[in-house]
C-alpha positions in Angstrom: 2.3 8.3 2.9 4.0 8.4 -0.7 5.2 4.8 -1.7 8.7 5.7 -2.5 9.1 5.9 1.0 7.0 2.9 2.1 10.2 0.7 2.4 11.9 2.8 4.7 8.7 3.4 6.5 8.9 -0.5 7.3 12.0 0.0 8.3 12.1 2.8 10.4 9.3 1.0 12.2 12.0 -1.1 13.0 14.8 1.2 13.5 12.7 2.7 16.0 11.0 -0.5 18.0 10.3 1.8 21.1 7.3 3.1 19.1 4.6 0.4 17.7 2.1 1.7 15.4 -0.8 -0.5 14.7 -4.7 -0.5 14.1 -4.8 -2.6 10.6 -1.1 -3.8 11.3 1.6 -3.8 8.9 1.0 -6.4 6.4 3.5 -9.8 7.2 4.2 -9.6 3.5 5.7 -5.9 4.0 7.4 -6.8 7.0 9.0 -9.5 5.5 10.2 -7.6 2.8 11.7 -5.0 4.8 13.7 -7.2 6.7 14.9 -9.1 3.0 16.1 -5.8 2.0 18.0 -4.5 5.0 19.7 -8.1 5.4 20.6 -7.7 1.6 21.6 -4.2 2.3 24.2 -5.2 5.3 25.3 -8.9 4.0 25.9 -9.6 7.5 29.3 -11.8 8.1 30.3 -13.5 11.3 29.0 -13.8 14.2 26.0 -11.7 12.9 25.3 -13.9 9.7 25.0 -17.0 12.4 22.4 -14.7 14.4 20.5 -13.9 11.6 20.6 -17.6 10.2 19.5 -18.8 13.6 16.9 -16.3 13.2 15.9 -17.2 9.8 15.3 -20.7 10.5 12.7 -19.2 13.7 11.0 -17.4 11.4 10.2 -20.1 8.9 8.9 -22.5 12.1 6.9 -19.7 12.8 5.3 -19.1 9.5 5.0 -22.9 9.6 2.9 -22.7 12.6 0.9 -20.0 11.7 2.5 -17.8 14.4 1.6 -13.9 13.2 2.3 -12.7 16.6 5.9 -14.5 17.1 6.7 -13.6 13.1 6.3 -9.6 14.2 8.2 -10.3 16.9 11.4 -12.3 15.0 11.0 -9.7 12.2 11.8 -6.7 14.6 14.5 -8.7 16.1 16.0 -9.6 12.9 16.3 -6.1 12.0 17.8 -4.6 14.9 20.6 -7.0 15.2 21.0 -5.8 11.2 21.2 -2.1 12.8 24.1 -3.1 15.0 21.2 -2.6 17.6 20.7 -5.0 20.8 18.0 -6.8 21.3 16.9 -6.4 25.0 14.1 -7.1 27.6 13.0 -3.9 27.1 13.0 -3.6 23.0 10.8 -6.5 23.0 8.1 -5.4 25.2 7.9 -2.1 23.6 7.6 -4.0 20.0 4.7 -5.8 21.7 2.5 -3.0 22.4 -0.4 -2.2 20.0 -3.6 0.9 20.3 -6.4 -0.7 19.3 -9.9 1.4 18.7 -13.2 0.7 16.7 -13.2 4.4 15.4 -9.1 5.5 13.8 -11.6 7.7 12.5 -14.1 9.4 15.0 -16.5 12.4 15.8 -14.6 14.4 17.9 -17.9 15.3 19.7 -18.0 12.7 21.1 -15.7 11.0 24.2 -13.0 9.3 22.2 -12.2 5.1 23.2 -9.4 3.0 22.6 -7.3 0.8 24.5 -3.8 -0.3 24.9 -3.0 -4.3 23.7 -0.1 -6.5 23.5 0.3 -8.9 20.0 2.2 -11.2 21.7 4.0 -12.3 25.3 7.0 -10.1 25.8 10.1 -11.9 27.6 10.4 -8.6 30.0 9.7 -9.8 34.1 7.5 -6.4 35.2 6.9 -7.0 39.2 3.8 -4.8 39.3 1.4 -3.2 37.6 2.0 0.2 34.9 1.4 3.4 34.1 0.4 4.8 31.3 1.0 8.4 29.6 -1.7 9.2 26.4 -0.8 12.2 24.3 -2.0 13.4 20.7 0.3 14.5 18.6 1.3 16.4 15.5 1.1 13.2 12.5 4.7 12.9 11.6 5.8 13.4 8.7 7.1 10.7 5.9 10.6 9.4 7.1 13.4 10.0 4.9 15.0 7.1 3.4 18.5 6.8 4.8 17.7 9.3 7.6 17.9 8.4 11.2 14.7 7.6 12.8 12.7 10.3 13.7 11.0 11.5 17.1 8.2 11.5 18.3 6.7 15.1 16.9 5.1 17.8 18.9 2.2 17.0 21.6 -1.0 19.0 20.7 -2.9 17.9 24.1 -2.2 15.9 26.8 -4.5 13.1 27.5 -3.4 12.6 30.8 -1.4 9.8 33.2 -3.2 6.1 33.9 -2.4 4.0 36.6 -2.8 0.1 37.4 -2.4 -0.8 33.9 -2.1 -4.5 32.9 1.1 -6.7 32.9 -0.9 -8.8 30.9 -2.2 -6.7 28.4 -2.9 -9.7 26.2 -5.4 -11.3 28.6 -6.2 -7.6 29.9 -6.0 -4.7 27.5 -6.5 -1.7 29.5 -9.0 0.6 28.0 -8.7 4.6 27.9 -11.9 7.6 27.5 -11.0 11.0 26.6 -11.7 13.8 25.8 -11.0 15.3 21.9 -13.7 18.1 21.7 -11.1 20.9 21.8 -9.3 19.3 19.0 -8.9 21.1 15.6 -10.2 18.3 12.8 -7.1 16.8 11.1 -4.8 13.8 11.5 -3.0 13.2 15.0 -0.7 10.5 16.1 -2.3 9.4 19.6 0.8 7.8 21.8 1.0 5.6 24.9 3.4 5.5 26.6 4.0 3.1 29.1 5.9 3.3 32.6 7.4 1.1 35.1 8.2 2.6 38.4 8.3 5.7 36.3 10.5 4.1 33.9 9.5 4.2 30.2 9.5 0.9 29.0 7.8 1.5 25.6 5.4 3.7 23.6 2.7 2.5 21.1 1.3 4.9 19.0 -1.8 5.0 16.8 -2.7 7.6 13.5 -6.3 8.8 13.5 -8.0 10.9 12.4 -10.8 13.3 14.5 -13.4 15.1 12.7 -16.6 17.4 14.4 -19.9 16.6 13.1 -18.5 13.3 10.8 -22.0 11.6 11.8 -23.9 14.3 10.6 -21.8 13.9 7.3 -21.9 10.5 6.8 -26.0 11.0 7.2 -25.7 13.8 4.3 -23.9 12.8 1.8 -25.3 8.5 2.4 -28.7 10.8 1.6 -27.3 12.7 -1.3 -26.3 9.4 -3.0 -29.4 8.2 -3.2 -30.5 10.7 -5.3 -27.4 10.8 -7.3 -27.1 9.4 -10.8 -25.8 5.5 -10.3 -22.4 6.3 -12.3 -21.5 8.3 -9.2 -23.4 6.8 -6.4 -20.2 4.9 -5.6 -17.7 8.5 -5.7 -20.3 9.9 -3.4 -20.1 6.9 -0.5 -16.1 6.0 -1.0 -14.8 7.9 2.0 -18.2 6.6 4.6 -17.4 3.3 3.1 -13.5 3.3 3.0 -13.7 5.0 7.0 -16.0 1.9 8.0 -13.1 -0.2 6.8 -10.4 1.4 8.4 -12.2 1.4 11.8 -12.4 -2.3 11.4 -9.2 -2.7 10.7 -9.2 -3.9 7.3 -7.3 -1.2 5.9 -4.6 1.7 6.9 -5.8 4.9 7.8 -2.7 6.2 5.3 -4.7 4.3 2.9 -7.5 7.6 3.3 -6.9 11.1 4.1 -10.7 12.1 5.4 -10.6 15.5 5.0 -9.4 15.1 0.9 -11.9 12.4 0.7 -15.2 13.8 2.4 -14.6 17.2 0.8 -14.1 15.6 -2.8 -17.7 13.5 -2.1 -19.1 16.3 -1.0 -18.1 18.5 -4.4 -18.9 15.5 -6.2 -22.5 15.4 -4.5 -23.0 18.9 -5.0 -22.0 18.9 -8.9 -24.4 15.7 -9.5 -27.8 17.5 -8.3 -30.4 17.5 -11.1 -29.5 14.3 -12.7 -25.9 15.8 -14.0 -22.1 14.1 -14.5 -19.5 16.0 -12.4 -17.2 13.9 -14.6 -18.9 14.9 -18.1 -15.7 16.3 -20.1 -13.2 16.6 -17.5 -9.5 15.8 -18.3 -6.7 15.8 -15.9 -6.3 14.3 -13.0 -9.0 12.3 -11.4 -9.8 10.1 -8.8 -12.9 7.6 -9.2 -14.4 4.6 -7.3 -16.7 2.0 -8.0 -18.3 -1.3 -6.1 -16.2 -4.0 -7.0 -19.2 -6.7 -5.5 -17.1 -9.8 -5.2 -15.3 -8.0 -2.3 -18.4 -5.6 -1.2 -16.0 -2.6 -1.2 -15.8 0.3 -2.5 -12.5 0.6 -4.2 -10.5 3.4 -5.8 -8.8 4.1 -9.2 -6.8 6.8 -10.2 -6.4 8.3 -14.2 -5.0 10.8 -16.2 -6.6 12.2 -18.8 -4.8 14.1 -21.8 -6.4 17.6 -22.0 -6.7 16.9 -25.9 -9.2 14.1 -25.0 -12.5 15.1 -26.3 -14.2 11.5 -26.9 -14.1 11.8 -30.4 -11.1 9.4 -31.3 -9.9 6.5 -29.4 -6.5 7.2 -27.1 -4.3 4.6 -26.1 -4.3 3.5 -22.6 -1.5 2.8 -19.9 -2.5 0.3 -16.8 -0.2 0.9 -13.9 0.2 -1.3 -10.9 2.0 -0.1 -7.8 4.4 -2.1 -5.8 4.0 -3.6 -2.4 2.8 -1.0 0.1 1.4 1.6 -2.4 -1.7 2.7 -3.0 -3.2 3.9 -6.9 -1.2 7.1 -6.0 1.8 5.5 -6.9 2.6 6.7 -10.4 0.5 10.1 -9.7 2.7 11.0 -6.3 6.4 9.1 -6.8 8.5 8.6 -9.4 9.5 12.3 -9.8 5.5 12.6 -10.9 7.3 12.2 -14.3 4.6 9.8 -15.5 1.5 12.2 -15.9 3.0 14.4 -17.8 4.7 12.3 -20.2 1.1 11.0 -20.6 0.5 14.4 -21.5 2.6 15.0 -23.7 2.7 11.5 -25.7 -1.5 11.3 -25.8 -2.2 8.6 -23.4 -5.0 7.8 -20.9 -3.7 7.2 -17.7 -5.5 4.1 -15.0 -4.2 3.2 -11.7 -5.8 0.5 -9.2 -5.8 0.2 -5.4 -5.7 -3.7 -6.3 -7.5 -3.8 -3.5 -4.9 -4.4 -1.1 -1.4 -2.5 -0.5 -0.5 -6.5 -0.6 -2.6 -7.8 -2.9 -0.1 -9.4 -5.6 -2.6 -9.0 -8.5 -3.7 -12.6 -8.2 -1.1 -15.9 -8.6 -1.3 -15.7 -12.7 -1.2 -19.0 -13.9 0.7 -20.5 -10.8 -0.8 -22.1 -8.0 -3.1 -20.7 -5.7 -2.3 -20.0 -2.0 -3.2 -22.2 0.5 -4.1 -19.8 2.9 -7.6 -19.1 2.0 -7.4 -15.6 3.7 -4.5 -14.5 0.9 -5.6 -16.7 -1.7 -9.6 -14.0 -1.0 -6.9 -11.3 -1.1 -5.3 -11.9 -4.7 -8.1 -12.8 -6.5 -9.9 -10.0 -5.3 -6.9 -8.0 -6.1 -6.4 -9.1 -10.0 -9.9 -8.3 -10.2 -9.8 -4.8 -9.2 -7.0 -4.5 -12.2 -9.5 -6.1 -14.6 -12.4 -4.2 -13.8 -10.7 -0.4 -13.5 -9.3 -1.5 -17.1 -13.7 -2.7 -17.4 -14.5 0.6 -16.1 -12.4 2.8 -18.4 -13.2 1.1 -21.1 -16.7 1.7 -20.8 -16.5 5.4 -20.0 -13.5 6.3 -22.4 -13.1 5.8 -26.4 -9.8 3.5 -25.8 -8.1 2.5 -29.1 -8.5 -1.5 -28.2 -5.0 -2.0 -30.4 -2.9 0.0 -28.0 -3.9 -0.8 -24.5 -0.3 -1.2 -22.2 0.1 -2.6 -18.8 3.3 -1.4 -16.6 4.3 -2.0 -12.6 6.8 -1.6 -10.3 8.4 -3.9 -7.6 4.9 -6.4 -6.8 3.4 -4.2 -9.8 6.5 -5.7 -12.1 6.0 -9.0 -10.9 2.0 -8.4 -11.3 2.5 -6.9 -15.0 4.3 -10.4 -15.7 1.1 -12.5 -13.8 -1.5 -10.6 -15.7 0.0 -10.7 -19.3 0.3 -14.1 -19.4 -3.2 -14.7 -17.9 -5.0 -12.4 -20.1 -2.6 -11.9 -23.6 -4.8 -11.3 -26.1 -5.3 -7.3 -24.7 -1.4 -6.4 -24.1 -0.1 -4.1 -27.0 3.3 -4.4 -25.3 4.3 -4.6 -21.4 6.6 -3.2 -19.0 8.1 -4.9 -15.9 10.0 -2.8 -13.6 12.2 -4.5 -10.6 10.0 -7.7 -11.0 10.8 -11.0 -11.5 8.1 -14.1 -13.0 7.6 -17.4 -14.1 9.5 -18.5 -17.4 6.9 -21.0 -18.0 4.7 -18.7 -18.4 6.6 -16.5 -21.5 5.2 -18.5 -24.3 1.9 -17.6 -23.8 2.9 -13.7 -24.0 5.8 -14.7 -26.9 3.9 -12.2 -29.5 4.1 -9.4 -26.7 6.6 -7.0 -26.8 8.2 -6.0 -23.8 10.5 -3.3 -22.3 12.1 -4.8 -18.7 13.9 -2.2 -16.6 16.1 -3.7 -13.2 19.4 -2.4 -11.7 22.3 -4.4 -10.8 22.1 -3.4 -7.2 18.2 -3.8 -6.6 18.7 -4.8 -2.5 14.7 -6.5 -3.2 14.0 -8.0 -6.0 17.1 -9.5 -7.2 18.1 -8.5 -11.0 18.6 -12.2 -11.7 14.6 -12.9 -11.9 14.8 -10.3 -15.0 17.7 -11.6 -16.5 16.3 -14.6 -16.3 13.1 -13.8 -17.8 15.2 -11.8 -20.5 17.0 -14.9 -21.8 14.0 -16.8 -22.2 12.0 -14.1 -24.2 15.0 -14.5 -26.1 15.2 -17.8 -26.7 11.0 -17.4 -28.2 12.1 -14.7 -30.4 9.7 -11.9 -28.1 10.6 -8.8 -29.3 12.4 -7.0 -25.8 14.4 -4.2 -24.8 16.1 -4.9 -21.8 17.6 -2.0 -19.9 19.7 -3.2 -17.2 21.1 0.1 -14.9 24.7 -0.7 -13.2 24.3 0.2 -9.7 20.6 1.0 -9.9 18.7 0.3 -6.6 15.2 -1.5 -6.5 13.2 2.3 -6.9 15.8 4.5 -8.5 15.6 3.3 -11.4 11.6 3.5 -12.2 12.1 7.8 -13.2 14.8 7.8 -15.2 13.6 5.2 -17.4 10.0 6.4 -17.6 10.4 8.5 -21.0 12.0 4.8 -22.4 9.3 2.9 -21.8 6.7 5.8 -23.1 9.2 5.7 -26.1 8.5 1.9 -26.5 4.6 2.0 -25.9 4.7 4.8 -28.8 6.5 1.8 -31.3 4.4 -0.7 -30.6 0.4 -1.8 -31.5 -0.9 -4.7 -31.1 -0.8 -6.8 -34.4 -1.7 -10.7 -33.2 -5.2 -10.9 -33.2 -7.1 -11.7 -30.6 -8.2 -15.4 -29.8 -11.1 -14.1 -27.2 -12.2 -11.1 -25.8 -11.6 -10.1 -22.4 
């Protein structure tokens, strides 16, 4: 999925709450987010406003508690009401339903298992027990923002009806066998749809991904690697390792595409026979992947590499952190594509990180740390995924160390503010995009110029954390160029203003020497 249209992806969940689509559910944090925006989008007034208030203060007893399951449930709620939609009986137990399996990616050889769950206790009275309907699916397409929810798309095969399914499908998830052998390989979206006295009541849905002979692969290329050069090793076993992880639910299958990513391991396998680099001289676009050990994953990074890059002068280089939901693909696949080829044209190297999680925050800067020990794991490992890409390129590319530039957008603007401050002495200048940060933490990054970029109408990060931040770089005397868009929304305004902030990375070197190295 692109990440332009990961926001209205989170809504359309919502828009649509007749369809649930699990596995590695949709991060709380996202969630949240979604509903922030669409309740800033409608300003709701009346008798909706006391609703949502009510709704608001359930929500924060919830998070309180712990609650994940009742925090789904409010969120969906919350959003419906914000669509001018009822909440009913019905809408609630069809937000409830989850496919869970241990393979979302899976040998279609072999008899396919999953099995039909509820995330929390829905408030609809059933009187007996259900029937199911499984189907697989064309994968849907990306929704369009400000389109009406889509569909479901075309059924490819019919899985077949179930009966005596579960009231309880928390205490007694109902499992399903079938059979996928007939299947092309690709990516499907398998639905359940459930039925009460042949009523449908709800339909989850589940993407996977089916593949003939993927054991046989995994055994190939987990051989190959071992004979590979160790620069590569980690290119070679990305997709077996990143598929283990989606299967355990650690991460979104849209987070992987296994066809892309077996075939590029594959290639890579193939070009490293007899010892060689695959990656010796290549410019362009490229994907690579290394171990990052504190997390025992395999992660991902994407770059861009002028084509006048021979490795015999030092380029400048351009971090880039993606905002909530994205993946490293962020600045590659959104944003017009406009920033590749301005790094192009203007002569820089390119790095993008996974930062280990769609949600990973980059870390908590110089703030607190969480108290949850789950998210505080998830943001350290996720600042060090941006330091050791930035480690990794370093070592593998002549990078002018005077002109190294960190950018983000949305959680990546926010995360470009975290990581300055925490690390200043390598910043030549910065760029925060529809972020907000911590004033406090400004004189520490006061010799750091910066470009900020925010419009006026940004629906989820409010423009006030950047004016904010503005008038205190200000008040230090930090050199800044502040380019505030009237009526800009929270993502429109990341394209237009791409060439500006290339135009202010070309100004600027790094002239404060540094107190350590990092």
């Amino acid at each position: 999925m692109k990440l332009r249209t990961f926001a209205a992806a989170v809504l359309v969940s919502f828009l649509a709450p007749a369809i649930a689509l699990p596995q590695a559910l949709t991060s709380l944090s996202s969630l949240r987010v979604g509903y922030s925006t669409r309740k800033n989008t409608v300003k709701p007034q009346g008798d909706l406003k006391a609703q949502i208030d009510a709704l608001d203060a359930q929500i924060a007893e919830a998070a309180r508690l712990g609650r994940n399951g009742e925090l789904r449930r409010l969120y969906a709620k919350g959003v419906a009401l914000l669509n001018g939609r009822p909440w009913t009986d019905e809408a609630d137990f069809a937000a409830s339903l989850v496919v869970r399996t241990s393979h979302v990616v899976a040998d279609s050889a072999k008899p396919y298992v999953f099995r039909l769950e509820q995330i929390y206790w829905p408030s609809l009275n059933l009187d007996g027990a259900l029937t199911a309907k499984v189907a697989l699916r064309k994968r849907p397409a990306p929704p369009t923002p400000g389109a009406p929810p889509p569909g479901l798309p075309e059924v490819v095969k019919d899985l077949g009806t179930f009966e005596g399914v579960s009231r309880d499908l928390r205490e007694s998830p109902f499992p399903f066998e079938v059979d996928v052998r007939d299947v092309i390989d690709g990516g499907y979206l398998l639905t359940v749809e459930a039925l009460n006295n042949s009523m449908s009541i709800g339909t989850a849905a589940l993407n996977v991904a089916l593949r003939k002979g993927l054991d046989e692969s995994v055994a190939r290329l987990e051989g190959e690697a071992r004979k590979a050069p160790e620069s590569v090793r980690a290119d070679i076993l990305f997709p077996i390792d990143r598929m283990r992880n989606v299967n355990r639910g650690r991460l979104e299958l849209r987070t992987f595409d296994p066809e892309k990513d077996f075939a590029a391991a594959e290639a890579i396998a193939a070009g490293a026979k007899g010892g060689k680099d695959p990656f010796a001289g290549r410019t362009g676009d490229l994907k690579r992947h290394y171990m990052l050990d504190a997390a025992a994953e395999i992660l991902p990074y994407r770059m861009y590499v002028p084509t006048t890059y021979t490795g015999t002068k030092a380029f400048p280089l351009i971090v880039a952190l993606h905002g909530l939901g994205g993946t490293e693909d962020a600045f590659f696949e959104n944003y017009e594509r406009k920033l590749p080829p301005l790094a192009e044209q203007h002569g820089y190297i390119l790095a993008a990180s996974l930062g280990y999680r769609v949600d990973g925050s980059y870390g908590w800067g110089l703030g607190t740390a969480p108290a949850d020990p789950l998210t505080k794991r998830t943001q350290e490992l996720s600042e060090q995924d941006v330091m050791q890409v930035l480690q990794h390129v370093r070592q593998q590319y002549r990078i002018d160390e005077n002109r190294i530039y960190l950018m983000g957008h949305s959680m990546g603007g926010i995360g470009t503010w975290k990581i300055a401050a925490k690390y200043p002495d390598i910043w030549a200048a910065i760029a925060p995009i529809s972020g907000s940060g911590a004033p406090a933490t400004l004189e520490r990054i006061r010799h750091i110029p910066e470009v900020v970029v925010h419009g006026d109408d940004d629906a989820t990060v409010n423009v006030s954390g950047s004016r904010t931040m503005v008038a205190k770089m200000k008040d230090l005397g930090t050199e800044v160029k502040y380019i505030e868009v009237p009526g800009g929304s929270h993502s429109g305004v990341v394209a237009p203003n791409l060439a500006a902030v290339i135009e202010f990375f070309d100004a600027h070197r790094k002239t404060v020497r540094p107190t350590s190295h990092q």
